[in-house]
NUDO-465240 format. One record per residue (C-alpha): residue number from 1; x, y, z; residue in three letters. Coordinates in nm, 3 decimals, padded with zeros to 5 digits. Layout:
@i NUM; u X; v Y; w Z; aa ALA
...
//
This chain:
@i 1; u 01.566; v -03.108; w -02.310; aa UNK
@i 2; u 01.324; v -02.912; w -02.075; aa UNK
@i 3; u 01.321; v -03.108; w -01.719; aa UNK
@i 4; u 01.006; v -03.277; w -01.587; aa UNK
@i 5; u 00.955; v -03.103; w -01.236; aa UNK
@i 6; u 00.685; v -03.189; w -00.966; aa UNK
@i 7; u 00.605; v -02.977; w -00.638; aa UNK
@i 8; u 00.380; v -02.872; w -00.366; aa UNK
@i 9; u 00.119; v -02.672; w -00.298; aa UNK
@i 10; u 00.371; v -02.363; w -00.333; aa UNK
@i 11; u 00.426; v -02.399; w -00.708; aa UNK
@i 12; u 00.342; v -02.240; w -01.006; aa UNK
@i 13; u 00.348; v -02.288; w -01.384; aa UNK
@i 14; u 00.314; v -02.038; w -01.651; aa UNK
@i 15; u 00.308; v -02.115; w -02.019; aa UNK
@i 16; u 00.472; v -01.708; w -02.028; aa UNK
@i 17; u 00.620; v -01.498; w -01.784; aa UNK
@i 18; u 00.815; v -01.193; w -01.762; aa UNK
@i 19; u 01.166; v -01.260; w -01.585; aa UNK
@i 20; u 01.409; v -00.996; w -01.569; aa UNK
@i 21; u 01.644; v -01.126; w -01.864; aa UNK
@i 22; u 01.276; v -01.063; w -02.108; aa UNK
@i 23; u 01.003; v -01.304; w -02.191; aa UNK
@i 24; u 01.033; v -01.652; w -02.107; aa UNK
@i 25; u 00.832; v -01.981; w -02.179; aa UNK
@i 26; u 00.714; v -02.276; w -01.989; aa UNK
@i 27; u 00.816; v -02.113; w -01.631; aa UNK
@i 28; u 00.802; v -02.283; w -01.296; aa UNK
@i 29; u 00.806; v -02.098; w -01.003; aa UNK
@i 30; u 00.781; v -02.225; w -00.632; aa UNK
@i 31; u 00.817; v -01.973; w -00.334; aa UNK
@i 32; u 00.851; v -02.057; w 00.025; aa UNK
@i 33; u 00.631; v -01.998; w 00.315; aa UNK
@i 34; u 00.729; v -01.631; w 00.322; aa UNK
@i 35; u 00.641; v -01.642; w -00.008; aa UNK
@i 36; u 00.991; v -01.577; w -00.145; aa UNK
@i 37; u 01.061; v -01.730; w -00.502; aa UNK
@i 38; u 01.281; v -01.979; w -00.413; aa UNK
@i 39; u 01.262; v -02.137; w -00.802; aa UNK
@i 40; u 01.232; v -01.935; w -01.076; aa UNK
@i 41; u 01.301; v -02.213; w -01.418; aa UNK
@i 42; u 01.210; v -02.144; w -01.789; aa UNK
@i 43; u 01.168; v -02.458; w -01.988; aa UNK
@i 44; u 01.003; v -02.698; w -01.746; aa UNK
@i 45; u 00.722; v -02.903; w -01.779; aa UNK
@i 46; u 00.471; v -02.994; w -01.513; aa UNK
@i 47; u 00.394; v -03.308; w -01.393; aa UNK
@i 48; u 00.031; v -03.239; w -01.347; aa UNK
@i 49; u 00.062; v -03.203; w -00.984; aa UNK
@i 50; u 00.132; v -02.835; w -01.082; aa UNK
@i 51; u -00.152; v -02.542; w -01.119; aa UNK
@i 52; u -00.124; v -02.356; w -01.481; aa UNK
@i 53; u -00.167; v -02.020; w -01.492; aa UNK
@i 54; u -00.415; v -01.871; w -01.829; aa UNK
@i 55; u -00.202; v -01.535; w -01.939; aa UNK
@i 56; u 00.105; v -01.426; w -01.879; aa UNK
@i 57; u 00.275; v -01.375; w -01.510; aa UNK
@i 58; u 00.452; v -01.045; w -01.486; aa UNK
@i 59; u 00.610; v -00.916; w -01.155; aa UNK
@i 60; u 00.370; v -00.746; w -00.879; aa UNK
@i 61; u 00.377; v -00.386; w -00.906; aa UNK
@i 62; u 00.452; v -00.101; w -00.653; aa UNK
@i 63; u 00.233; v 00.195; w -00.576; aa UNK
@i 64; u 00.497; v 00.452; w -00.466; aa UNK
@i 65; u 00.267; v 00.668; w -00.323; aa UNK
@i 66; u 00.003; v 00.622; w -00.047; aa UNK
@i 67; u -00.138; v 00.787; w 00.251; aa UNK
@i 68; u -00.344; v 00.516; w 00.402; aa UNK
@i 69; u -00.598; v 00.718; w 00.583; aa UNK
@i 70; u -00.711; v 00.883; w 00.288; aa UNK
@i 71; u -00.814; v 00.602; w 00.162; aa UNK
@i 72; u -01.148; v 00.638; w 00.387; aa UNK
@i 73; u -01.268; v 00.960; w 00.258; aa UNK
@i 74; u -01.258; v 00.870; w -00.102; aa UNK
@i 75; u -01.514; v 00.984; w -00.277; aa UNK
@i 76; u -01.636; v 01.273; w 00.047; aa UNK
@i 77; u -01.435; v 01.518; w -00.116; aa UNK
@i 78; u -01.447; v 01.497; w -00.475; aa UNK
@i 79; u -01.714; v 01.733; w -00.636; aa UNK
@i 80; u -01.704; v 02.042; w -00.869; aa UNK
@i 81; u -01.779; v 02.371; w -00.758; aa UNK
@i 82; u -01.846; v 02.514; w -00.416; aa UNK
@i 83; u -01.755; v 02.337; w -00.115; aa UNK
@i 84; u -01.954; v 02.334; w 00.240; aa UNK
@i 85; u -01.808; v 02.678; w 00.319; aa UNK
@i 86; u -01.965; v 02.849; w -00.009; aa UNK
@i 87; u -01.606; v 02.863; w -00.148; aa UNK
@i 88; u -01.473; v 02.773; w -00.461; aa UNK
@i 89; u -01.349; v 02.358; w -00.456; aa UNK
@i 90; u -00.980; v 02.352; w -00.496; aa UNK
@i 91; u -00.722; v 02.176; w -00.370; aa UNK
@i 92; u -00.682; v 02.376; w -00.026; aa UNK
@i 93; u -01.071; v 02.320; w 00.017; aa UNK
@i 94; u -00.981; v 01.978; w -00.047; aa UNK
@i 95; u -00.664; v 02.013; w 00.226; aa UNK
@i 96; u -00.880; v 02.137; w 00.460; aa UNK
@i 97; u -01.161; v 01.834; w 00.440; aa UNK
@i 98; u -00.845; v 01.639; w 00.492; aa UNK
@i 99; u -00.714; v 01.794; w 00.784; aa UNK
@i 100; u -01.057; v 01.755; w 00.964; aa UNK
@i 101; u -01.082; v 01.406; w 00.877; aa UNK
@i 102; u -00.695; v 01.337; w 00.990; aa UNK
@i 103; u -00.824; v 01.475; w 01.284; aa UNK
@i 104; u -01.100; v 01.286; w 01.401; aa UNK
@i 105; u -00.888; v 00.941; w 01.288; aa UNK
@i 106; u -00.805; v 00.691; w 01.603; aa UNK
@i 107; u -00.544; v 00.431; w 01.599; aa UNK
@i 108; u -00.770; v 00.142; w 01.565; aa UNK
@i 109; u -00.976; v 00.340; w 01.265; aa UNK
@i 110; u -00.626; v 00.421; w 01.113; aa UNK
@i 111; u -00.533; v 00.005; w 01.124; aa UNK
@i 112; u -00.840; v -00.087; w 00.995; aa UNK
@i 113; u -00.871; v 00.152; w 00.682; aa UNK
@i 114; u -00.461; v 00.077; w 00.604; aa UNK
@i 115; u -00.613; v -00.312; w 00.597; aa UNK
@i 116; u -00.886; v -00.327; w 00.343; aa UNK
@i 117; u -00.645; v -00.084; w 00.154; aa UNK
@i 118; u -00.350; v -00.281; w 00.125; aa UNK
@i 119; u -00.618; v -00.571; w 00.088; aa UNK
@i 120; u -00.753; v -00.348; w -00.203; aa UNK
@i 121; u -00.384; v -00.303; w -00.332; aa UNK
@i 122; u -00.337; v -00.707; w -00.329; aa UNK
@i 123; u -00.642; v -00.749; w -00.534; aa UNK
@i 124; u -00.516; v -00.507; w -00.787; aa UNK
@i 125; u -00.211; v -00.689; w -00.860; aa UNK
@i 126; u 00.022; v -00.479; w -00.627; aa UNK
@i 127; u 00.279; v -00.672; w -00.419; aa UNK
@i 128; u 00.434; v -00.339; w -00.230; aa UNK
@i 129; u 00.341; v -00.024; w -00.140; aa UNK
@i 130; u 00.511; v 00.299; w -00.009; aa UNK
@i 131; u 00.361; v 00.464; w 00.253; aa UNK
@i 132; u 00.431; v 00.833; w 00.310; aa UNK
@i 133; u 00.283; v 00.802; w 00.675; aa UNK
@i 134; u 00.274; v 01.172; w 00.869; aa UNK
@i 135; u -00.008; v 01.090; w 01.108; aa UNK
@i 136; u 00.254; v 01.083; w 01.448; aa UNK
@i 137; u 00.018; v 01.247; w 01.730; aa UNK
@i 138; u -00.293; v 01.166; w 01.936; aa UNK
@i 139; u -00.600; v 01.379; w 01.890; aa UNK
@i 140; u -00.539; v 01.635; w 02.008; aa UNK
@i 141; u -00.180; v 01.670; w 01.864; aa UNK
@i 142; u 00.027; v 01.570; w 02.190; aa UNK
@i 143; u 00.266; v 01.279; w 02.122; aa UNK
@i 144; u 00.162; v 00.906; w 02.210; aa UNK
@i 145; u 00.428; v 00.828; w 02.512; aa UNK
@i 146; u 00.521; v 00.553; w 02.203; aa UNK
@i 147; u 00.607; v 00.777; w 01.937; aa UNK
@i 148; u 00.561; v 00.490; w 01.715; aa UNK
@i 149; u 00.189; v 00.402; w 01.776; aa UNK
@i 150; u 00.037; v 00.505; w 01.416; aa UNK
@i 151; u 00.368; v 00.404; w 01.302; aa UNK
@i 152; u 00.287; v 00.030; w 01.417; aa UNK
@i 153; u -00.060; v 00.046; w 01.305; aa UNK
@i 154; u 00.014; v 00.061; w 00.949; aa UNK
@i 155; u 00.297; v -00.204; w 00.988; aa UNK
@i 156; u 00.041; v -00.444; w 01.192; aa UNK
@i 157; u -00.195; v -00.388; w 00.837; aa UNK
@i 158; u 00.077; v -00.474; w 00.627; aa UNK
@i 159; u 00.192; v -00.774; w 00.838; aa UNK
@i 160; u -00.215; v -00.918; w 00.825; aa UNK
@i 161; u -00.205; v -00.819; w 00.476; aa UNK
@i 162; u 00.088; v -00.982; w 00.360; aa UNK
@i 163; u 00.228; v -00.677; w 00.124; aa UNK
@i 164; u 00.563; v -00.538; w 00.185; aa UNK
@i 165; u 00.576; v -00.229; w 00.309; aa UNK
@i 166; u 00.805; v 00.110; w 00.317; aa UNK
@i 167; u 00.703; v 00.308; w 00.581; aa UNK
@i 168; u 00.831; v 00.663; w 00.502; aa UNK
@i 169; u 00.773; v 00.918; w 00.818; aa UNK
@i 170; u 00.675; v 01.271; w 00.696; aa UNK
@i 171; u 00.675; v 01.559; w 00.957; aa UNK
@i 172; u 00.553; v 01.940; w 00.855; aa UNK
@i 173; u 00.780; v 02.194; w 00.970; aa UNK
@i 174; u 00.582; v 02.479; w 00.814; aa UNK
@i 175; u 00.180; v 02.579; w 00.633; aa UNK
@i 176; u 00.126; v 02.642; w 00.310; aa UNK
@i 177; u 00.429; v 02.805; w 00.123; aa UNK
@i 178; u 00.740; v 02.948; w 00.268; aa UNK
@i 179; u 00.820; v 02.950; w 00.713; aa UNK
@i 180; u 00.427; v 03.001; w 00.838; aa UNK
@i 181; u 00.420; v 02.812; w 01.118; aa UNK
@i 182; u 00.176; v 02.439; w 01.078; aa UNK
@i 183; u -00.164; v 02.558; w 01.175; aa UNK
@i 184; u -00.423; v 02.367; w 01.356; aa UNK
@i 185; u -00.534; v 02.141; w 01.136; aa UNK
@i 186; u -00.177; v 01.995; w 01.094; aa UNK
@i 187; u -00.121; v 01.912; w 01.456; aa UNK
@i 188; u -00.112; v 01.538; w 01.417; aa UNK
@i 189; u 00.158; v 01.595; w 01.182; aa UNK
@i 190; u 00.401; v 01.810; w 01.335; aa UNK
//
C-alpha cells in the first residue's frame, strides 16, 4: 500500500521519473537547502500540500565541455567564406578571433559572461558543467600575484548560479602542432 506523504516547500511529486534502478511511478522527492535529494520514494501519494510535476522528471544533465568566455563571442565568428583578413574562414581564422577576444577579457567581464552562461545552462535543463578553464594571466600575460583570480571568477559564477562545477585548469605548453613555442595570442594561457 503506497504511503500518504506530506512536505514543505522543498518537495516534489512526479506521476514518472527516471531513478537509476529504470522508470518509476508516483515519485516523491524532497531535497534540502543545498538542494541535495534527501528523499527519493516511488509509490507515494501526495497529500495535496505537494506540487505535481506534468511529464516525466529525468536527472539534470552535464555539459562536459565548456570554455566560459566563449560564450560571449557567439555568433562574431561564425560565417562562411573569407574572414576580416581576406583569408579563407577556417578553424585557425576562427583561433585567431579567439585569441584576440581572450585577450581583451577582464576578470569582472570573464565573471559576468560565466553567469548568464551557467544561468543559460540551468534553463536548459543542465545541473553541472565542466569547465576546461585556461584563461590564468592578466592582460598582458604576466601572472595575477593570486594565481587563482580567473580561477575564482568562474567558481564565484557557479556559486551565484547554483550549478556544480568542475573546474579543469588547461595550460599550453606549445602552438599549433608539434614543440613551437605558444605565440602571442596565447599568453593568457601559458
Amino acid at each position: 500500500m503506497p504511503e500518504t506523504v506530506s512536505s514543505g516547500s522543498n518537495c516534489l511529486f512526479a506521476s514518472d521519473a527516471l531513478l537509476p534502478s529504470g522508470w518509476a511511478k508516483d515519485v516523491l522527492l524532497t531535497w534540502n537547502s543545498s538542494g541535495q535529494l534527501t528523499l527519493v520514494q516511488p509509490g507515494s501519494k501526495p497529500d495535496g500540500t505537494v506540487q505535481t510535476v506534468r511529464g516525466p522528471v529525468i536527472p539534470g544533465m552535464p555539459n562536459l565541455h565548456s570554455h566560459a568566455f566563449q560564450r560571449a563571442f557567439g555568433g562574431l565568428t561564425e560565417y562562411r567564406g573569407q574572414n576580416l583578413d581576406g583569408q579563407q574562414d577556417s578553424f585557425w581564422s576562427w583561433r585567431t578571433l579567439m585569441y584576440r577576444f581572450a585577450n581583451r577579457t577582464t576578470p569582472e567581464q570573464l565573471e559576468s559572461i560565466a553567469t548568464w552562461l551557467y544561468i543559460e545552462l540551468l534553463e536548459a535543463g543542465y545541473t553541472s558543467v565542466c569547465e576546461f578553464h585556461y584563461l590564468h594571466h592578466d592582460l598582458d600575460g604576466n601572472p595575477y600575484a593570486d594565481d587563482a583570480t580567473l580561477a575564482r571568477c568562474l567558481l564565484r559564477a557557479a556559486r551565484k548560479t547554483g550549478i556544480g562545477l568542475t573546474l579543469l585548469p588547461v595550460l599550453y605548453q606549445a602552438s599549433n602542432f608539434g614543440s613551437a613555442p605558444p605565440s602571442e595570442g596565447q599568453r593568457r594561457f601559458i
